[in-house]
C-alpha positions as CSV (number, residue, x, y, z in Angstrom):
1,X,-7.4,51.0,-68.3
2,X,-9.1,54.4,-68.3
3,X,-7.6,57.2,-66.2
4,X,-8.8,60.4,-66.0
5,X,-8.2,63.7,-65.2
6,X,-7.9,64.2,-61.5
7,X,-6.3,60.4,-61.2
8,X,-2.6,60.8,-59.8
9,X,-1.1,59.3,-63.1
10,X,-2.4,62.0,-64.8
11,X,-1.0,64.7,-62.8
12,X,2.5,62.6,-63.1
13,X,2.1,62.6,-66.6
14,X,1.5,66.3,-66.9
15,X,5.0,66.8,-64.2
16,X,7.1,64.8,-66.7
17,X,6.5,66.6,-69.9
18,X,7.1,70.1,-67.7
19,X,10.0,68.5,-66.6
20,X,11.1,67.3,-70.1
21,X,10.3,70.9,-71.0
22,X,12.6,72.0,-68.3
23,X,15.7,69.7,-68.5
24,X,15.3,67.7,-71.5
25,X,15.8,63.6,-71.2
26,X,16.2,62.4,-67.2
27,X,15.6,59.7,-65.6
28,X,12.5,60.7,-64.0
29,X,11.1,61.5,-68.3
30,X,12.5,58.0,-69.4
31,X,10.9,55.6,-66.6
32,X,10.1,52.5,-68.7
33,X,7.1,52.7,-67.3
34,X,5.9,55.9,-67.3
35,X,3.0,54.6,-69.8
36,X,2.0,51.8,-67.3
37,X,-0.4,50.9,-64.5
38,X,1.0,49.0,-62.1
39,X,-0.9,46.5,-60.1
40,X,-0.7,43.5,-58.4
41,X,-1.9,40.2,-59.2
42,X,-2.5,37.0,-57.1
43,X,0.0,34.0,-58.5
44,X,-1.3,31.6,-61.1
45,X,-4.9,31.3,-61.8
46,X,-7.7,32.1,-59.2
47,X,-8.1,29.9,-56.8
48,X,-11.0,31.5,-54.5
49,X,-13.7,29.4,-56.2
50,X,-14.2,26.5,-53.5
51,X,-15.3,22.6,-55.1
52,X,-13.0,20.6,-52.4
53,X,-14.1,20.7,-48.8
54,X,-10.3,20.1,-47.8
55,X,-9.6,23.6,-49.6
56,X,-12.0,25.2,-46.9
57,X,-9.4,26.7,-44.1
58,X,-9.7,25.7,-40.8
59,X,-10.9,28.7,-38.1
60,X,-8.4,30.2,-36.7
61,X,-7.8,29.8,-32.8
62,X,-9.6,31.7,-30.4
63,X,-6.3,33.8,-29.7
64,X,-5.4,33.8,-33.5
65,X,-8.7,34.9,-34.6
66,X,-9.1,37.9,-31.7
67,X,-6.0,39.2,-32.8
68,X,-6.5,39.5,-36.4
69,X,-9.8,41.0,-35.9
70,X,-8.7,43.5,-33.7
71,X,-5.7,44.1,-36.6
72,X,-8.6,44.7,-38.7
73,X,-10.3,47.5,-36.5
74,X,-7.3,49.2,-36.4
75,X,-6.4,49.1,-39.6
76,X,-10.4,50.7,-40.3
77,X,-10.4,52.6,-37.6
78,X,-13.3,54.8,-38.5
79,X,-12.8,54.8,-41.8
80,X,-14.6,52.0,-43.0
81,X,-16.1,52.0,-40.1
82,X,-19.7,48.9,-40.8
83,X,-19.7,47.5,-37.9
84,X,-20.4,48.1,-34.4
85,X,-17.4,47.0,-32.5
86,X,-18.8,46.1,-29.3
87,X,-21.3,43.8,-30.9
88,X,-18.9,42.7,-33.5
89,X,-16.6,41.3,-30.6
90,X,-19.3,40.0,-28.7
91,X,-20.7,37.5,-32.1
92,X,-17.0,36.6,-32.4
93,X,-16.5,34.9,-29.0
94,X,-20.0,33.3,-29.7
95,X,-18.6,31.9,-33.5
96,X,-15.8,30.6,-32.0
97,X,-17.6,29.0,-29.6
98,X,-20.3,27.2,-32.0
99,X,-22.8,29.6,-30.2
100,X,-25.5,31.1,-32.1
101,X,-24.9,34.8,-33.2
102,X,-26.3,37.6,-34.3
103,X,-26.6,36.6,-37.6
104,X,-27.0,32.9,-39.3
105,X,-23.8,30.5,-39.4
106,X,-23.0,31.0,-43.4
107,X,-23.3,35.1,-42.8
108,X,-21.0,35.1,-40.2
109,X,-18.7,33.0,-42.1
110,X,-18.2,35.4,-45.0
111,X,-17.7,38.6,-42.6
112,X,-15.1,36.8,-39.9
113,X,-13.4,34.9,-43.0
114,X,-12.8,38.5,-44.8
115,X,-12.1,40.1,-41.8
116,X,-9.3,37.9,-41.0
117,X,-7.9,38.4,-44.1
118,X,-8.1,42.4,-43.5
119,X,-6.8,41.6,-40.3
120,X,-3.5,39.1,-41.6
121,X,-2.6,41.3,-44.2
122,X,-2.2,44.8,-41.8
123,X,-1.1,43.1,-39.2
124,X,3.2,43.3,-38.6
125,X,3.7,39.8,-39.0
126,X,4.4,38.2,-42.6
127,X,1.0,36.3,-43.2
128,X,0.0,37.2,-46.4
129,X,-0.8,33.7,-47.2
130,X,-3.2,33.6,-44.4
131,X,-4.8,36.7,-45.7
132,X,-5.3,35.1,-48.9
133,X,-6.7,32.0,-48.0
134,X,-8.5,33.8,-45.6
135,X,-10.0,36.1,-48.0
136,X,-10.5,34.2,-50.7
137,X,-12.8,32.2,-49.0
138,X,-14.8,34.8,-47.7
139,X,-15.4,36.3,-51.0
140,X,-16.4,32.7,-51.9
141,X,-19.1,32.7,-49.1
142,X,-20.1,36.5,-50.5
143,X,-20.2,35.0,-54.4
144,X,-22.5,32.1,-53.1
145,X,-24.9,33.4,-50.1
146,X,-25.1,37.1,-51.0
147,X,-25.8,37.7,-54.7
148,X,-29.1,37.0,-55.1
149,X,-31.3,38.8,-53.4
150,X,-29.5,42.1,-51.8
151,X,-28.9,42.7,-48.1
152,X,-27.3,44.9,-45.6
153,X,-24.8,41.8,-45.6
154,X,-24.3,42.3,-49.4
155,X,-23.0,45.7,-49.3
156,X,-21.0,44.8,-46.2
157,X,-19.6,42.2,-47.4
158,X,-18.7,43.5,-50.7
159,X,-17.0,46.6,-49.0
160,X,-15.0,44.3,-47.1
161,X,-13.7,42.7,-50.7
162,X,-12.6,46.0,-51.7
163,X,-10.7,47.1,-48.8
164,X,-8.8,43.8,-49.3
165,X,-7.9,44.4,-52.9
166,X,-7.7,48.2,-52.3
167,X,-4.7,46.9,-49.5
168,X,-3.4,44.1,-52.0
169,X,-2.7,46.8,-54.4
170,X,-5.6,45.2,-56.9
171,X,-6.9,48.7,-57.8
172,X,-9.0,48.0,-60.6
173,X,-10.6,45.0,-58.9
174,X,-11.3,46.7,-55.9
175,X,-12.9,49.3,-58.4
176,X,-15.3,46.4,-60.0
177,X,-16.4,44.9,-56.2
178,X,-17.2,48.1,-55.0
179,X,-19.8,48.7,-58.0
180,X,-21.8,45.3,-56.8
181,X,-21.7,46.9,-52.9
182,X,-23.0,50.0,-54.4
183,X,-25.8,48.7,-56.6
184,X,-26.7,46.6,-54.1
185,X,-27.2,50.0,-51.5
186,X,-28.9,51.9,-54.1
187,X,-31.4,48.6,-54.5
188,X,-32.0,48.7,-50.5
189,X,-32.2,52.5,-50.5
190,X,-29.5,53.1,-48.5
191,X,-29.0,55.7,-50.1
192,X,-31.8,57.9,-48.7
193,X,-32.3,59.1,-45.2
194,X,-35.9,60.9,-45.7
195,X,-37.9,57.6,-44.7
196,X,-36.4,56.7,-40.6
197,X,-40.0,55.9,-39.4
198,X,-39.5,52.5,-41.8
199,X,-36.7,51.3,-39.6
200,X,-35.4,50.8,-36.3
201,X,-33.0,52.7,-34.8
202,X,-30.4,49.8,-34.5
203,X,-31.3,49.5,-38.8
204,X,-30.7,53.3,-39.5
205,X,-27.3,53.2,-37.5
206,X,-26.5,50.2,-39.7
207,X,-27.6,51.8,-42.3
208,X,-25.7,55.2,-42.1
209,X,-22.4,53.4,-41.3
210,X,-22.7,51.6,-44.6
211,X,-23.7,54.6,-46.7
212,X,-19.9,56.2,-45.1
213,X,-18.4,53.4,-46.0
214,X,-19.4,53.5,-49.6
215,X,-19.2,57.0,-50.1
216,X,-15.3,57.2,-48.8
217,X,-14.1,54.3,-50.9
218,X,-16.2,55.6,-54.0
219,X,-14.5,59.4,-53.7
220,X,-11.2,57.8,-53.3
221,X,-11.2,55.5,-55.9
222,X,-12.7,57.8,-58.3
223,X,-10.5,60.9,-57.4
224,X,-6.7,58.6,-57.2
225,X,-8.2,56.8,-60.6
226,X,-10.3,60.2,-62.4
227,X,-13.0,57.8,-62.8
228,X,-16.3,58.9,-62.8
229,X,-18.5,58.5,-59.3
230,X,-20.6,55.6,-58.5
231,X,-22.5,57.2,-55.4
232,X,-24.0,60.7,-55.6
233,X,-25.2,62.4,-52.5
234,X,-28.9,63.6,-52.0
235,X,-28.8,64.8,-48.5
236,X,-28.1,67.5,-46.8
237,X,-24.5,67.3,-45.4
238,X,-23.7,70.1,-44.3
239,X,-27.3,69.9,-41.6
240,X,-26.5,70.6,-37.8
241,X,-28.4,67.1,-37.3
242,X,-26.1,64.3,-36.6
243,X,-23.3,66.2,-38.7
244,X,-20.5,63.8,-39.7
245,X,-17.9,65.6,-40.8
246,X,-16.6,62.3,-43.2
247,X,-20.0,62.6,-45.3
248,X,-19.6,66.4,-45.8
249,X,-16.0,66.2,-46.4
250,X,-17.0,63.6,-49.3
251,X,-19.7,65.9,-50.5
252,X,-16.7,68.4,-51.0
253,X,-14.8,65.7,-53.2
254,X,-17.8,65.0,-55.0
255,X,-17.9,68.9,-56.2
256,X,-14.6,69.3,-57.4
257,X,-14.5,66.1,-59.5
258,X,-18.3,67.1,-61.0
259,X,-18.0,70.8,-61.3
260,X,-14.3,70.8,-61.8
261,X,-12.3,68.0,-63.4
262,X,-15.1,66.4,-65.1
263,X,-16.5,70.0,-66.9
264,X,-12.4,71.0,-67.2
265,X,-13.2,74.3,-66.3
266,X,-12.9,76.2,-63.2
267,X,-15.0,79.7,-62.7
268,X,-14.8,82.2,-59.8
269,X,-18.0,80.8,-58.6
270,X,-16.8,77.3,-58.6
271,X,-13.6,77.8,-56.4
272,X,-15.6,80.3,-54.5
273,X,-18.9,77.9,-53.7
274,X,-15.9,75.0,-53.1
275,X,-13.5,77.0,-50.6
276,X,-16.7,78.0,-48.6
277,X,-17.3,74.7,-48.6
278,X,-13.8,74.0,-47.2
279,X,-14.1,76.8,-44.1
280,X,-18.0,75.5,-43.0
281,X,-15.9,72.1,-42.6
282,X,-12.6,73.1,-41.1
283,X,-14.9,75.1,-38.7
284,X,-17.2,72.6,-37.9
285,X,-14.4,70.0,-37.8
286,X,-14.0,68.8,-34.3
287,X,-18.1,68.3,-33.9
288,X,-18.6,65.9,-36.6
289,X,-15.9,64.1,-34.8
290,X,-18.5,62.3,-33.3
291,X,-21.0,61.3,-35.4
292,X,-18.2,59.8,-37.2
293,X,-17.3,58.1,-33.9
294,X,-13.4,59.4,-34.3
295,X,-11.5,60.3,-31.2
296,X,-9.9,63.3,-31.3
297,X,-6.4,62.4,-29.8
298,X,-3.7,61.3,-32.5
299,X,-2.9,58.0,-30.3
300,X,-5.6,56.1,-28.6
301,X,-4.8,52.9,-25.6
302,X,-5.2,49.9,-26.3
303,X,-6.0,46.7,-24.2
304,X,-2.3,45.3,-24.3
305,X,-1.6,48.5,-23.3
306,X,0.0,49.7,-26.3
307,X,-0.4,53.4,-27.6
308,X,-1.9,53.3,-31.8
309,X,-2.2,55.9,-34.1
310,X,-5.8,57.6,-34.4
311,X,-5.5,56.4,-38.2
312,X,-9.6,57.9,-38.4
313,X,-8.2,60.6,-37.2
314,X,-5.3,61.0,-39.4
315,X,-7.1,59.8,-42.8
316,X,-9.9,62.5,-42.0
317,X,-7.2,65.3,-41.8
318,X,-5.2,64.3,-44.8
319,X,-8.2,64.1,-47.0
320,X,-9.2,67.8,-45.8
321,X,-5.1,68.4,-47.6
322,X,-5.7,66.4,-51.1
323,X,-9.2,68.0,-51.6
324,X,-7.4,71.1,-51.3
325,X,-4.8,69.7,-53.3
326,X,-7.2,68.6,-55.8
327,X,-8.8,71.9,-56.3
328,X,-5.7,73.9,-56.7
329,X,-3.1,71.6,-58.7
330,X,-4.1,73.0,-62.2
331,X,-3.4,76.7,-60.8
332,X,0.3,75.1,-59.7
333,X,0.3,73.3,-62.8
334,X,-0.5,76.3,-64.9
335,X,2.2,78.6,-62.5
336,X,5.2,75.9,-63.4
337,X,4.2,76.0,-66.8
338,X,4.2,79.7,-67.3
339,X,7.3,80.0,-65.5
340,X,9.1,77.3,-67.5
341,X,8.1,79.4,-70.7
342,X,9.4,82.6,-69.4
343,X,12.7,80.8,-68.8
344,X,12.9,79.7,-72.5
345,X,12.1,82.7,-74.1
346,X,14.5,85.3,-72.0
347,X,18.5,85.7,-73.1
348,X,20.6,83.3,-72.0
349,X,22.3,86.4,-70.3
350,X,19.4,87.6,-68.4
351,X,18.2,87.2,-64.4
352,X,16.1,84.2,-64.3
353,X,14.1,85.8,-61.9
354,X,10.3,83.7,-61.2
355,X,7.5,84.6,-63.3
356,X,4.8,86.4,-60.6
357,X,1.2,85.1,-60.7
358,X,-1.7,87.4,-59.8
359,X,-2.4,87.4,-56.3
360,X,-5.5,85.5,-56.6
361,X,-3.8,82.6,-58.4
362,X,-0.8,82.9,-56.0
363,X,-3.0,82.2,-53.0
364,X,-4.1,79.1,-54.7
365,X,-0.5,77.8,-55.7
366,X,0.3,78.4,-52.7
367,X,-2.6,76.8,-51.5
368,X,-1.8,73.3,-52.9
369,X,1.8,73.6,-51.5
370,X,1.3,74.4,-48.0
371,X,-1.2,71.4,-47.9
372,X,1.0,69.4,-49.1
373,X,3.2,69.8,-46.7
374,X,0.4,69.5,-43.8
375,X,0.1,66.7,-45.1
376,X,3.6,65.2,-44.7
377,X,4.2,66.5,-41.6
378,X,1.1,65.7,-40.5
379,X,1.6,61.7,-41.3
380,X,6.0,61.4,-40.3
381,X,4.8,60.7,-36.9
382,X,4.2,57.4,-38.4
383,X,7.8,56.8,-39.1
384,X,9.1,55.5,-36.2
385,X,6.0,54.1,-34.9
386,X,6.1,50.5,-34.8
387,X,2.3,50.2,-34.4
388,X,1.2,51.1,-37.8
389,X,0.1,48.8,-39.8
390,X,2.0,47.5,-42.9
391,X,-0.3,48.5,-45.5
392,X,-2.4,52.0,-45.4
393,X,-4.0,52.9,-49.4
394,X,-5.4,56.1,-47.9
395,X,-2.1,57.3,-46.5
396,X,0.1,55.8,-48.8
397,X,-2.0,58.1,-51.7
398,X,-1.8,61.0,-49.7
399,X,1.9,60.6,-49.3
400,X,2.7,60.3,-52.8
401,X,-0.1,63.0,-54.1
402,X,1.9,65.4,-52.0
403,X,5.1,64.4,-53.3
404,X,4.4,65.1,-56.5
405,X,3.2,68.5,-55.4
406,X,6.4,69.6,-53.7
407,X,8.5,67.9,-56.6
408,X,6.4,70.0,-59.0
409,X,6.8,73.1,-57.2
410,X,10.5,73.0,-57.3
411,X,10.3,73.2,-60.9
412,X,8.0,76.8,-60.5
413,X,11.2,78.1,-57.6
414,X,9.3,77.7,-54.8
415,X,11.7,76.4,-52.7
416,X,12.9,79.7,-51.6
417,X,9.1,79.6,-50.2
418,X,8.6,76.5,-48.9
419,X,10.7,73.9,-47.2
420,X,10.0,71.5,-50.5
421,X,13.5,69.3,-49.8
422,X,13.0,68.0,-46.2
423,X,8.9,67.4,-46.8
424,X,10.0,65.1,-50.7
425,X,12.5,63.2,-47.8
426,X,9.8,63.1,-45.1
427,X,7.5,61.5,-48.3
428,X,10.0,59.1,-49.5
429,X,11.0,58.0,-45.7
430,X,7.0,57.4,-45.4
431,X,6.9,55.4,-48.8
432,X,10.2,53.4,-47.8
433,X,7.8,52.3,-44.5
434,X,5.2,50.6,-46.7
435,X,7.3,49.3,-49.4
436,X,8.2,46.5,-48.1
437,X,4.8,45.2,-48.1
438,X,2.7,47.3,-50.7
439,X,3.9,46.9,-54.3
440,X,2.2,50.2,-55.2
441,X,4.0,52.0,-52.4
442,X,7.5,50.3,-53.8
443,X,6.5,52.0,-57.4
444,X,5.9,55.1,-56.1
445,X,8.9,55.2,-54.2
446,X,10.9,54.8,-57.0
447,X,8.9,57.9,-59.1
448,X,9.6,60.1,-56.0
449,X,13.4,59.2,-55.6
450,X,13.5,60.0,-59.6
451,X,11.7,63.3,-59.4
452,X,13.8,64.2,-56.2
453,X,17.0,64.0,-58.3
454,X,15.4,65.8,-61.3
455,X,14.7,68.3,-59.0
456,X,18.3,68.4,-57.8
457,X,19.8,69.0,-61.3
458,X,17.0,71.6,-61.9
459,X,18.7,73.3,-58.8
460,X,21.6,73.1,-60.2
461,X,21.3,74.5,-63.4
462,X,19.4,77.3,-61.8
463,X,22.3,78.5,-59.7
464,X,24.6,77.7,-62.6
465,X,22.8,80.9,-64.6
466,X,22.7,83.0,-62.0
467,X,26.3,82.5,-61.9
468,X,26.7,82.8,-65.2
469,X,24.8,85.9,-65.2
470,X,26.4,87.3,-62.4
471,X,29.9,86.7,-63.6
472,X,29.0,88.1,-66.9
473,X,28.3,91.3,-65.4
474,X,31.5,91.2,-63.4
475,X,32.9,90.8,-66.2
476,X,32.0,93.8,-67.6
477,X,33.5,95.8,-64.9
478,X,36.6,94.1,-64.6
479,X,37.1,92.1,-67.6
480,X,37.5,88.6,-67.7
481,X,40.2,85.9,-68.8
482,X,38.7,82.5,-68.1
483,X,37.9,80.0,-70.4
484,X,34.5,80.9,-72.8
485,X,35.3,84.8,-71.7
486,X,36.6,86.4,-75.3
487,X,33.7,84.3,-77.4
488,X,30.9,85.6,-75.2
489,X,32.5,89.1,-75.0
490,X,31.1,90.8,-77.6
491,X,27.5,88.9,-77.4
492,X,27.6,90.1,-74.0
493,X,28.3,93.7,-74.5
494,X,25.4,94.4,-76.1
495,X,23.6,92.6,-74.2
496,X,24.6,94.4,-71.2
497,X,24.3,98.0,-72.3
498,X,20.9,97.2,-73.1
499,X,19.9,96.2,-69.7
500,X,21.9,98.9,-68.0
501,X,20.2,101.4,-69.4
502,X,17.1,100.2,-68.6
503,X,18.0,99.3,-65.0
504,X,19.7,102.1,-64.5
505,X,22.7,100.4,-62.8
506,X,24.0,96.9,-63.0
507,X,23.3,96.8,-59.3
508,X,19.2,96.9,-59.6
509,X,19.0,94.8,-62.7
510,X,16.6,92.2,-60.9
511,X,13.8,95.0,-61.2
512,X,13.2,94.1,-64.7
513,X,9.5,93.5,-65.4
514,X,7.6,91.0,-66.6
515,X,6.8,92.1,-69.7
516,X,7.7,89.4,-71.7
517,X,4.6,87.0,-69.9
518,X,1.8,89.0,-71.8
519,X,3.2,87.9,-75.1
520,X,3.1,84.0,-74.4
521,X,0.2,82.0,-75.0
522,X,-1.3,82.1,-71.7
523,X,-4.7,81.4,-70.1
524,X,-4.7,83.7,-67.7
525,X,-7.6,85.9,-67.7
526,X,-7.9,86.6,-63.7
527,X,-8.4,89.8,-62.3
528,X,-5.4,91.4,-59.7
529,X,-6.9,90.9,-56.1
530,X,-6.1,92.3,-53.1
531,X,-5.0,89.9,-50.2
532,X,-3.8,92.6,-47.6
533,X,-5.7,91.1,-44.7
534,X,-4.5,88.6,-42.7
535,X,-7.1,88.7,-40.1
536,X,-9.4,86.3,-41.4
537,X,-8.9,82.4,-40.7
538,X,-6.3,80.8,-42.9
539,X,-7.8,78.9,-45.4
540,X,-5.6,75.5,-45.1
541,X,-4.3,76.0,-41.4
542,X,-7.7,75.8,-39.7
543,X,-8.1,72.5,-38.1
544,X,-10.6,73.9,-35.8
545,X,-12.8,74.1,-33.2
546,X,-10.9,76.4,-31.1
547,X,-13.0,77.5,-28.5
548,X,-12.0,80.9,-28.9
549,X,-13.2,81.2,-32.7
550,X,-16.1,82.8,-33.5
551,X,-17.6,80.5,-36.5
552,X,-19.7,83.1,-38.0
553,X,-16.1,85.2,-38.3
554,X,-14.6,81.6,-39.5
555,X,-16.8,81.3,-42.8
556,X,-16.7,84.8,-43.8
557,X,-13.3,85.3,-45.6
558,X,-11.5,89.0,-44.8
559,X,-11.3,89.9,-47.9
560,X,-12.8,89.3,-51.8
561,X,-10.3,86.7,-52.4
562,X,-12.3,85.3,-56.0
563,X,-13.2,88.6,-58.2
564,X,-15.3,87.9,-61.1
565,X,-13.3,86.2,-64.1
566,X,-13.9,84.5,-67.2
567,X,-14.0,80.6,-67.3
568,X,-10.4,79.4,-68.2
569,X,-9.6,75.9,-69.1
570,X,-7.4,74.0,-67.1
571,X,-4.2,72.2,-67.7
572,X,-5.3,69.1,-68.9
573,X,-3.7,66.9,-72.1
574,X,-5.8,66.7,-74.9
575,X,-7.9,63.4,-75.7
576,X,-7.5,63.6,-79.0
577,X,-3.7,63.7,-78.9
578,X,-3.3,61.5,-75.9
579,X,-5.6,58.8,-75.2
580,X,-6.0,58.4,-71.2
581,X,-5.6,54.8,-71.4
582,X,-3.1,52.8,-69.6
583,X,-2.1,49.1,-70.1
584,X,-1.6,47.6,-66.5
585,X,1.6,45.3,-65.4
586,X,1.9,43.2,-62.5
587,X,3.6,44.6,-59.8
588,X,6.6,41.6,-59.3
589,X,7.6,43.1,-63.3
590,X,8.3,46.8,-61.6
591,X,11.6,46.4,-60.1
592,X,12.9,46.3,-63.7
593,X,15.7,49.6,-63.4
594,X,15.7,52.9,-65.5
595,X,18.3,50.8,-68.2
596,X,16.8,47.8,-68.4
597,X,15.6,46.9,-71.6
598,X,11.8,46.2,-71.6
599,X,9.7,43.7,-73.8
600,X,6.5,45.5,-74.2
601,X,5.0,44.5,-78.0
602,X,1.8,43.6,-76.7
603,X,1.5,47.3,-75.1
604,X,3.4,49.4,-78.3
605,X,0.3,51.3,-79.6
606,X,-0.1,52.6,-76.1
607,X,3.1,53.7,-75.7
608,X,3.5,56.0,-79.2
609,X,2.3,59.3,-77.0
610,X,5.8,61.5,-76.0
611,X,5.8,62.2,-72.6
């Protein structure tokens, strides 16, 4: 399976070999299945092909089937949002009831059928059979009534497919479905908004809540898998018209993956057009709330009189943090990278002080951490909540995305910066949560738990040479008897004098420069900026609409953060020496441990590239 650039194996590819390059064999380098994809897979062969009536499942009962269709509008709240839920209620007490509906019998079928199956496999209670059965007799109605000439119903439907697979952790066939719902909008025109006199209002709202739909599974599965988009947006987003902040937020994806990850090149211009992009957004946040019909309250009452998560709310917030994440990982990338090749090439005796980025490409490291720590804070109010539902592909993503972010960024020493240890146990406590249930989340729970303890020993052996170090100058002083001492005595001396006299005194010896960056094979060709200023509206901590803000003041940044620069290649592995293809596995083969031996001839050519 192809996996580009911006997909999150990728970057996890690109964290092990720094890490390799950093601590040599671990754990974390030597996962037996660090070269695999892995997925789920229904048991045996497919069954959702219906030739026995018996096979056909029986509707559910009337207080069976409200509750799993309510599971499912939580579980979508506003995310996925196709339907109107006041109507959508109303046509499910008449189909229960044998009443005509809105739509004809074999129509409503295939939407209740696969939205019971939504509903049975997010709800708390263990019914994933259900779900199946449910589902795949939906998708059998979709297959049979919907394919041959396109409808509103097709796309709907077929959106409905892939947020079942996408929630069955069936990646790459939620992938294929949503190309049918998509071919299917482009053949209606769904696609364009520049012709509303041709349609009702009732038929543009459906419409518009279709077009969402398809354009936040199509950024999500092409920015977690770095495939190439399937949707492209032609209208104006960013209009004061009906603004919905979820279409303009997707128009922001869409730009980093074209003009960044699939050119591999990122220009002042670029991160400049993109962060503006980023501020009109965070500014304008809180009014296309409601085009988007999200509440703006984290918790929302229900009619049991249970409090649930605003998950709209929280999935609209956390995809702000990963495109901001997105943009800036090949700057944190490039920072760990740099700073792991001034550790190698200074003595063994020297300060391992950090290597210091420009303040332009600071501000973007920096960048990617702090919202990726939003991020987890943002979603451990899920934790303890027992409302949630058992499965959550958007949040689960997020989670681990940002994991691998503050794992990375121990290995560049910002930990001293950021609280990266309680936000990678905040991310693993969020992972355990869904683990149970998502196989994905269980294999991601595992990298994080091995990249947590690489980060450990990486801790470890940093203090150990700054001990080292430290002791060696004490020893200089004072002299030294313990065990090593005489061998590294005379190695030492030298050393030392060296650095003395270019301190000064032992006592400033952390004042050394630099230097020693210029002369390594850097990509670096950014000019110093000035970030005085803090006056200006910080670009990740804005989550808007304040009353108090002046917007105008909001999009114009304090200072010249991006100075003219040359274009500079990002991070990325090379095709031609590692071929972005990954073999998949079913997901019941993953709990296979780090020293397990592993029976993989069908996959060996794919596994020859070190990592």
């Amino acid at each position: 399976m192809f996996i580009g650039d911006a997909a999150n194996l990728a970057f996890l590819k690109v964290i092990r070999r720094l890490v390799r390059d950093r601590l040599g064999s671990c754990p974390f380098t030597d996962d037996p299945l660090r070269h695999i994809m892995v997925e789920a897979t229904p048991e045996g062969r497919p069954k959702w092909i219906i030739t026995n009536p018996a096979d056909i499942p029986a509707k559910p009962s009337n207080e069976e089937a409200r509750y799993l269709l309510r599971w499912y509008l939580r579980a979508t709240n506003c995310i996925l949002d196709v339907f109107d839920e006041a109507e959508l209620l109303r046509d499910l007490e008449k189909w229960l009831h044998g009443k005509p509906t809105s739509q004809d019998e074999e129509v409503m079928n295939c939407i209740f059928y696969l939205a019971f199956g939504i509903g049975a496999q997010r709800c708390p209670d263990d019914r994933d059979a259900d779900a199946e059965k449910y589902f795949n007799y939906g998708r059998f109605l979709a297959v049979s009534y919907a394919m041959e000439n396109p409808t509103n119903n097709t796309v709907r439907s077929y959106i409905l497919i892939t947020v079942y697979l996408l929630g069955a952790s069936r990646r790459n066939s939620a992938f294929m479905h949503l190309g049918v719902a998509v071919r299917a909008a482009y053949a209606l025109g769904i696609h364009r908004k520049d012709n509303p006199a041709l349609f009702s209002t009732q038929e543009q709202d459906i419409r518009e809540r279709l077009w969402k739909a398809l354009r936040v599974l199509d950024l999500f599965l092409s920015a977690s898998l770095g495939r190439p988009l399937a949707t492209s947006e032609t209208r104006d987003t960013a209009g004061s018209e009906g603004y919905s902040a979820s279409l303009d937020l997707c128009a922001i994806f869409e730009s980093i993956l074209n003009d960044v990850y699939a050119k591999r090149m990122v220009s002042t211009d670029t991160l400049e057009r993109i962060s503006e992009q980023h501020r009109r957004w965070a500014a304008r946040f809180s009014d296309g709330l409601a085009a988007d019909g999200v509440k703006p309250s984290n918790y929302f009452d229900a009619e049991d009189g249970e409090k649930y998560p605003n998950i709209g709310l929280y999935h609209m917030k956390e995809a702000y943090y990963w495109s901001i994440m997105l943009l800036s990982r090949p700057f944190l990338i490039d920072f760990v990278a740099r700073n792991a090749a001034r550790s190698q090439t200074l003595s063994m005796w020297s300060d391992d002080k950090p290597f210091q980025a420009s303040p332009s490409d600071q501000l973007l490291v920096h960048a990617c951490v702090d919202s990726a720590i939003r991020t987890i804070d943002l979603l451990s109010s899920l934790i303890p909540d027992k409302n949630v539902a058992k499965r959550h592909p958007f949040l689960i993503n997020s989670v681990f995305v940002s994991a691998l972010v503050l794992g990375l960024a121990v290995f560049g020493d910002l930990d001293n910066t950021f609280p990266l240890d309680h936000g990678l146990d905040v991310a693993q406590a969020l992972l355990r949560k869904f683990s149970k249930h998502d196989p994905v989340a269980s294999r991601e729970l595992s990298i994080v738990e091995h990249l947590q303890n690489a980060c450990v020993l990486h801790r470890e052996r940093r203090v150990r040479r700054k001990m080292e170090f430290q002791g060696m100058l004490i020893g200089e002083l004072f002299g030294s008897v313990h065990e090593g001492a005489l061998a590294a005595t005379g190695t030492f001396r030298a050393e030392s004098s060296v650095l003395l006299r270019a301190t000064g005194s032992f006592g400033n010896h952390r004042n050394s420069g630099n230097s020693e960056v210029g002369g390594l094979n850097s990509m670096d060709q950014s000019v110093p900026l000035t970030t005085e200023s803090t006056d200006g509206p910080h670009l990740i901590g804005s989550e808007v609409g304040r009353g108090s803000t002046n917007v105008t003041q909001a999009l114009t940044p304090s200072t010249d953060i991006l100075l003219p620069m040359s274009p500079r290649t990002l991070l990325f592995d090379s095709y031609d020496q590692d071929m972005p293809f990954f073999p998949t596995m079913d997901a019941s083969m993953a709990h296979l441990s780090y020293t397990d031996d592993m029976m993989l001839s069908d996959t060996g050519a794919l596994l020859e590239p070190p990592c």
